[in-house]
C-alpha positions as CSV (number, residue, x, y, z in Angstrom):
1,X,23.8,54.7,23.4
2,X,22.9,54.3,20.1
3,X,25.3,51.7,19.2
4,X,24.0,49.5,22.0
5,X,20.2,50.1,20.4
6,X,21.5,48.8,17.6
7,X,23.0,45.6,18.7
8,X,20.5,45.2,21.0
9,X,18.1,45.1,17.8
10,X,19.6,43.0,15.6
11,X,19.5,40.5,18.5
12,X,16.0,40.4,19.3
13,X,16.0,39.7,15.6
14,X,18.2,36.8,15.8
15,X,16.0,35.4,18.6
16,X,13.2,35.6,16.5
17,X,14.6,34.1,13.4
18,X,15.6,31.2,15.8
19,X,12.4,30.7,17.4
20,X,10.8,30.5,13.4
21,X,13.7,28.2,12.6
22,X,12.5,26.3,15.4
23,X,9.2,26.4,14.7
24,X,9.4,25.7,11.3
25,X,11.8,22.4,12.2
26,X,9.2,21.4,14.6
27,X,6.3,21.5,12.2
28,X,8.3,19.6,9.7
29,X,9.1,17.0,12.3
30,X,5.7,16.6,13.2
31,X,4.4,16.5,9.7
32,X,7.0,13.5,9.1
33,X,6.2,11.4,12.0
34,X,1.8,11.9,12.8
35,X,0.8,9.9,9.3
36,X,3.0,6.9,11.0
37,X,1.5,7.6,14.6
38,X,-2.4,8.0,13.3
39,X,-1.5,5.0,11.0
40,X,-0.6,3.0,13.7
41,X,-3.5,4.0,16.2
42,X,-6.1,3.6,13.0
43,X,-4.3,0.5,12.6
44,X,-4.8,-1.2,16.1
45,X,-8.3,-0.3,16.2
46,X,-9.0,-1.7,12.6
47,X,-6.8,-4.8,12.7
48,X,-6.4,-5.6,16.4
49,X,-4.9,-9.2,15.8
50,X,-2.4,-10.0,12.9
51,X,-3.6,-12.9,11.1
52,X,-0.5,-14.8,12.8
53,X,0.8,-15.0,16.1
54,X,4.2,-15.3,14.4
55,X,6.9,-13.0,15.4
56,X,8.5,-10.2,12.7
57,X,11.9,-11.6,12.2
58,X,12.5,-9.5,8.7
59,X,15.6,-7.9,8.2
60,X,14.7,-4.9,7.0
61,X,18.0,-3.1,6.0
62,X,18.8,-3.0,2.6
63,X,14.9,-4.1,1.6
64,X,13.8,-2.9,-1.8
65,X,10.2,-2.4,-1.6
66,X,9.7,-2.0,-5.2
67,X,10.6,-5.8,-5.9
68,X,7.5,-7.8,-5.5
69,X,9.8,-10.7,-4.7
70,X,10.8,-9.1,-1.8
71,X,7.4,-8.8,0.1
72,X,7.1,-12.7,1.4
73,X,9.8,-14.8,3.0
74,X,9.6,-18.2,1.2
75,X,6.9,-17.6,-1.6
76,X,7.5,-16.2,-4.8
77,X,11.5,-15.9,-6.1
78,X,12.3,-13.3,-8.7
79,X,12.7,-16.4,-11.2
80,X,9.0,-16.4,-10.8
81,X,7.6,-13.4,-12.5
82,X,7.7,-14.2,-15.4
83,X,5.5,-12.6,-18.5
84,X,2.5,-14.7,-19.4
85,X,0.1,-14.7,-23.0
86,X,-1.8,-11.7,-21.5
87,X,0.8,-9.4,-20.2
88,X,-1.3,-6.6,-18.7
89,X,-4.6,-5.6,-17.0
90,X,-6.0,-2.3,-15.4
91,X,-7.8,-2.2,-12.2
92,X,-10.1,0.7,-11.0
93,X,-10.5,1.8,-7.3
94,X,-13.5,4.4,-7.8
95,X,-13.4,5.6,-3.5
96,X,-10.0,6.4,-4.1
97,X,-9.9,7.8,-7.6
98,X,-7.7,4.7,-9.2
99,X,-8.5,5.1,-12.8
100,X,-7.2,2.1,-15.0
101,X,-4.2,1.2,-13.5
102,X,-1.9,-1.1,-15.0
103,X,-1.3,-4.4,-13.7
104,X,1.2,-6.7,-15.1
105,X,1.3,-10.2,-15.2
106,X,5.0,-10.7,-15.0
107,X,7.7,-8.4,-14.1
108,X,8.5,-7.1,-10.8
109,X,8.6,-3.6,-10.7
110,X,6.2,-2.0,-8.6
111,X,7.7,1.6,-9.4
112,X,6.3,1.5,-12.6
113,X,2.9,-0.6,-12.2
114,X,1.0,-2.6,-10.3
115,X,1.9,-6.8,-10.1
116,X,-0.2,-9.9,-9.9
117,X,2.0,-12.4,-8.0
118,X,2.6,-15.3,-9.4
119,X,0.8,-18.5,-9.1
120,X,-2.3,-16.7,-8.5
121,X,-5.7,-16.8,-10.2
122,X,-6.0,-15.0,-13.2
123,X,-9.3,-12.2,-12.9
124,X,-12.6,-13.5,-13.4
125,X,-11.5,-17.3,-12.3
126,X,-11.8,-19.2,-9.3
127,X,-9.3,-18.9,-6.8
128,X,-7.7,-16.0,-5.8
129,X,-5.9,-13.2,-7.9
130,X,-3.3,-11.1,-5.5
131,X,-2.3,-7.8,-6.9
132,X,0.7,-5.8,-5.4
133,X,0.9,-2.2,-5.2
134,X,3.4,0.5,-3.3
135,X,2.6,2.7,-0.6
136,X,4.7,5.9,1.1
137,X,3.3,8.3,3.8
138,X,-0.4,9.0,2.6
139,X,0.0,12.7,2.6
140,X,2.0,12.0,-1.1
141,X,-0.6,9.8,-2.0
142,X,-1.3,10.4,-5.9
143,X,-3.5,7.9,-7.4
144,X,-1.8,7.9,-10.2
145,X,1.7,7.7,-9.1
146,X,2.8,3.2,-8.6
147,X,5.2,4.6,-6.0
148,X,2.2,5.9,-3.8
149,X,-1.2,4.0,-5.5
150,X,-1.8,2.0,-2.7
151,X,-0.8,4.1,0.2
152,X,-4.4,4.7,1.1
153,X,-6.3,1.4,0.6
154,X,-6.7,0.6,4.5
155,X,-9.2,3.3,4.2
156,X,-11.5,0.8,1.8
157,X,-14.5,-0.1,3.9
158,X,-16.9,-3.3,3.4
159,X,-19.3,-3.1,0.2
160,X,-16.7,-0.5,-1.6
161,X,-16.1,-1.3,-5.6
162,X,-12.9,-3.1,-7.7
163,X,-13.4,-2.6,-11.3
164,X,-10.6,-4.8,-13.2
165,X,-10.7,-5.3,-17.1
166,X,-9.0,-7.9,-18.3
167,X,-8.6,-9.5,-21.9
168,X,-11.9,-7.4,-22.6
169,X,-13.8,-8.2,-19.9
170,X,-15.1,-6.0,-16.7
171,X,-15.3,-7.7,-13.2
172,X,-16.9,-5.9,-10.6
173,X,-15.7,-7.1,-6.7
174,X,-16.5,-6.0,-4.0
175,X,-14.7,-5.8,-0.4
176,X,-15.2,-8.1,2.1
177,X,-12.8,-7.8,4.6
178,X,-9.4,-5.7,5.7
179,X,-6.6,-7.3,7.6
180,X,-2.7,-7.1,8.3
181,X,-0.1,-10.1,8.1
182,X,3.7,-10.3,8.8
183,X,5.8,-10.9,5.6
184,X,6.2,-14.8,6.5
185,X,2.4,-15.5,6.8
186,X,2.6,-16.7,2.8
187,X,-0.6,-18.2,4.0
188,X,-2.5,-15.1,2.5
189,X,-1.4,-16.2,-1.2
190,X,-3.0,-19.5,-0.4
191,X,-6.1,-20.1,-3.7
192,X,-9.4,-20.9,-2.7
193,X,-11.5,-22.0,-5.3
194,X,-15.2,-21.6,-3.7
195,X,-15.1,-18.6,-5.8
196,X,-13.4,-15.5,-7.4
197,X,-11.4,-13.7,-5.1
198,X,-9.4,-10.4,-5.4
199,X,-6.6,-9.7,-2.8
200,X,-4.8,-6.0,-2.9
201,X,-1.6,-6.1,-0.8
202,X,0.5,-3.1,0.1
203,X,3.4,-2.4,3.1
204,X,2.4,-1.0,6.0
205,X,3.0,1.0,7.8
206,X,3.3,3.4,5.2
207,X,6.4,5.0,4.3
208,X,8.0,3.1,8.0
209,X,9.8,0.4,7.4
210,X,10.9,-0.5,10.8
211,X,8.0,-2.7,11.7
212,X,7.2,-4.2,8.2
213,X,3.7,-5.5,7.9
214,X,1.3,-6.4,4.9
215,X,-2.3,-5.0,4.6
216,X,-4.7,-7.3,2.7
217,X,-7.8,-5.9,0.9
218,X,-10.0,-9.0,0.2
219,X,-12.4,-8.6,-2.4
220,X,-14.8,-11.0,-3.9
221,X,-16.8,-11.4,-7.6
222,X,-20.2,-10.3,-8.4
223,X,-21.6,-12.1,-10.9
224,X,-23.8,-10.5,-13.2
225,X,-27.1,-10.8,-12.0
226,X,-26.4,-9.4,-8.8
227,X,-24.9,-6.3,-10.3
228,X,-28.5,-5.6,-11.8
């Protein structure tokens, strides 16, 4: 009698441990997949119509997101980043605690900092200057991290601040808009020289590949006098 209390305890023990294993599997699932699944409901209620009706034809298998090269079919070759006289910048995103990030003009490697594609205006000039960053799943997001820095910048709103400093110099922008394009639309690189425009461009979703989009943060200049 006692030797079947005993079995009959240690398995009401293994049920238990099985239902936390369980558990604890479930919560990890869940934690893995809900940043994609609010991403893409936040997503469809923010940018409702891709800037393109094109179709995603990217191959995503074997992409290497932390090759700037790699984010627009047909634009930019790796050939193309090439160092110029002023090889660095930093840019500063006070709403989401981006302090002086480095942006290099030249160089690919979004692992290690943030990149102004090439062929794009310089800060502080008319046209527009297009700064890459990477994202992953926003609950890693560390501001001070390149692999995660831009995971959370579809959360910038109208009116919010850009500081960059370039070749000592501050220029305030501020946003103007939000949107999401498919890798071909290269239009979004396009320079327009009515003013001085800023264009932050991550992946997205983040941390999902399947389903690769861009998000575009466009930002414009304040000039001086309206900053006072």
């Amino acid at each position: 009698m006692r030797k079947f209390n005993v079995l009959s305890g240690k398995k009401k023990i293994v049920k238990i441990l099985a239902v936390l294993m369980g558990l604890v599997g479930l919560s990890i699932l869940i934690a893995t997949i809900y940043p994609i699944a609010s991403y893409e409901v936040m997503s469809r209620e923010r940018f409702p119509i891709l800037l393109s009706p094109m179709s995603d034809t990217t191959d995503s298998s074997g992409f290497d997101s932390t090759k700037a090269s790699n984010w627009f079919v047909g634009a930019a070759e790796e050939g193309d980043f090439s160092v110029s006289k002023v090889a660095y910048y930093t840019l500063s995103i006070p709403k989401l605690k981006i302090s002086n990030a480095t942006v290099a003009i030249g160089g690919e490697d979004l692992s290690n900092n943030l990149v102004q594609y090439p062929g794009t205006a310089l800060p502080g000039k008319r046209g527009n200057a297009v700064i890459f960053g990477h994202s992953i799943l926003p609950r890693f997001y560390n501001p001070k991290e390149y692999i995660s820095i831009f995971s959370t910048i579809s959360t910038l709103e109208k009116g919010d601040d850009i500081h960059i400093h370039y070749d000592g110099v501050e220029y305030l922008y501020k946003v103007e808009n939000l949107f999401e394009v498919y890798p071909t639309d290269i239009q979004v690189l396009e320079q327009n020289t009515s003013d001085a425009f800023l264009s932050l461009v991550t992946c997205s979703p983040p941390g999902d590949p399947r389903k690769p989009k861009r998000t575009i943060v466009r930002a414009r200049i304040v000039i001086p006098e309206e900053k006072t």
